[in-house]
N, C-alpha and C positions, 0 to 999 in steps of 0.2 A: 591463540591465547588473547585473550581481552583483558583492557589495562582497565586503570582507575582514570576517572576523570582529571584532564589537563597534564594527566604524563606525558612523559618523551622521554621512558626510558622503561625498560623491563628485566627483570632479571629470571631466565630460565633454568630449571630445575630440573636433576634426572635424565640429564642427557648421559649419552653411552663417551665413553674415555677414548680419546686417542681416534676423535670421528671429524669427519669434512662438514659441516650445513651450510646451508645458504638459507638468507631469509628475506623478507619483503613486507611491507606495511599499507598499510589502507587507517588513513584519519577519518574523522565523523565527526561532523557537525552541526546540530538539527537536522538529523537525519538522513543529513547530506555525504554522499562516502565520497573521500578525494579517489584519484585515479592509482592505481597500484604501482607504488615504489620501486627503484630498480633492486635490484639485487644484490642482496649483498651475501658476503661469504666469511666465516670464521670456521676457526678447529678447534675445539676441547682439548686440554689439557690431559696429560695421561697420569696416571696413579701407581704407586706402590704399595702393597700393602704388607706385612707381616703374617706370617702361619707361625702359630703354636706349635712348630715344628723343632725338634730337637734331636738329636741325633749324636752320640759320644763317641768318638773315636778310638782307633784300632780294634780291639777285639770284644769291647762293650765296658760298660757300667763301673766293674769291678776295677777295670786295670786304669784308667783314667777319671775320676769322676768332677775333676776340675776342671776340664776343659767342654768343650759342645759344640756343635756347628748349629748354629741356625740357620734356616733357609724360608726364601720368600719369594713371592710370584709377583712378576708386572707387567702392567697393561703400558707403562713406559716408552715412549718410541727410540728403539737404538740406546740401549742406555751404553753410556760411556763409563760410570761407576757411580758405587753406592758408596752412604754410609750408615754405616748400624751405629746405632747409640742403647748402651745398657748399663742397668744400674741395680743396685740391692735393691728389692722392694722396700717402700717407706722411706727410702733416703733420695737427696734431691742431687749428689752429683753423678753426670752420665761421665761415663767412658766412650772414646769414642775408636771405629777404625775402619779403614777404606777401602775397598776394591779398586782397582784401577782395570776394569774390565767391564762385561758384561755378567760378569759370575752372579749368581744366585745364592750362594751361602757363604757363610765364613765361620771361620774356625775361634772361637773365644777361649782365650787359656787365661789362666794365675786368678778363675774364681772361686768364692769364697766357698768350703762346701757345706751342705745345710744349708743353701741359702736360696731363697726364692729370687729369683731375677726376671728384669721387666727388660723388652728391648723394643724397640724401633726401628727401619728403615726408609732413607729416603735419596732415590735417584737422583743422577744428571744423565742430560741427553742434548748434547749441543749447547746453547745455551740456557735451556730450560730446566729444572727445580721442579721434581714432582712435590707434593705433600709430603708432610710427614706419614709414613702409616701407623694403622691402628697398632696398639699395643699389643705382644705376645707375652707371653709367662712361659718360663723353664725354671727348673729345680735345679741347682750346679750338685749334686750325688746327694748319698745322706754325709751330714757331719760325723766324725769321728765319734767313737763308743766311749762312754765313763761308764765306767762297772760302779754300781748301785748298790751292790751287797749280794751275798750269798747267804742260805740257808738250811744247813743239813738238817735230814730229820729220818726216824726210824720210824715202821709200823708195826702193826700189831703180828704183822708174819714173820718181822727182822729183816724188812726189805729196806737197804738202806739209798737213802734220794737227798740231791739238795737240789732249791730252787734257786734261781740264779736270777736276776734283775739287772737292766741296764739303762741305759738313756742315748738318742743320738743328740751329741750338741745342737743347738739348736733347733731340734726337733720343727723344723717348718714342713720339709721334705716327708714324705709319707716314707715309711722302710718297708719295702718291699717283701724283704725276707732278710736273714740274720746268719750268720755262719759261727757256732757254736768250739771254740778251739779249747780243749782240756788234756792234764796229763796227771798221772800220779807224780808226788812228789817229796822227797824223803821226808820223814819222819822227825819233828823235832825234839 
């Protein structure tokens, strides 16, 4: 790497995380090269980052939709533990909570549902402080149904039908599919 004139100082880019270098310098000065520096050695700092990864406990979707594990991969050396920070999307306070381990996921419960959530994670390992990582997005389930009205109607063969119309609070969460519950019900 070649500096600007009258530096004495460089900042390197792009290096791999959690790596050993060594490096050395050669000055110039009309054209003059000084003798090759000794050797010096540093190690890059390791990272954490977050995955889009989400995952709902015990037997899926349906039976929990407030809770989630997220999980995330690090380039960390030995981590001793994390912490995940997450929040409603759009709003500015984090929740936070901690690993006392090397674990890779954690379990997030009492979220809001219908609601878009943003999280983050960032190691320790000794006395070092990875970065924060990049930002993930999970959906905490769909929000709860408000029925919107129903609408019987008959056809020209006397086939009788109503359409039924709903909403998921909040509607952030996409609905995947919908579970339709009806009964006959006496007569008034």
């Amino acid at each position: 790497t070649t500096v600007s004139p009258y530096a004495n100082s460089v900042q390197l880019t792009g290096l791999k995380p959690n790596t050993n270098y060594e490096w050395a310098v050669i000055v110039e000065n009309q054209g003059n090269a000084s003798v090759l520096s000794a050797k010096g050695n540093f190690k890059t700092l390791c990272t954490t980052d977050a995955l889009t990864f989400v995952d709902y406990p015990v037997s899926g979707r349906a039976t929990t939709p407030y809770q989630a594990y997220v999980k995330w991969y690090s380039t960390f050396c030995s981590i001793s533990n994390s912490t995940v920070r997450y929040k409603i999307k759009g709003t500015t306070t984090w929740s936070f909570i901690s690993t006392n381990s090397s674990a890779d996921s954690v379990l997030l419960t009492g979220l809001t549902p219908g609601r878009l959530y943003e999280w983050r994670v960032q190691s320790q390992s000794q006395a070092l402080t990875s970065p924060l990582s990049s930002i993930g997005e999970f959906c905490a389930g769909p929000g709860p149904a408000q029925n919107m009205g129903a609408v019987a109607s008959i056809d020209g063969s006397n086939n009788v039908s109503a359409t039924l119309s709903w909403s998921s609070y909040y509607d952030v969460c996409p609905i995947e599919s919908a579970v339709i519950r009806y009964k006959e019900t006496s007569a008034l």
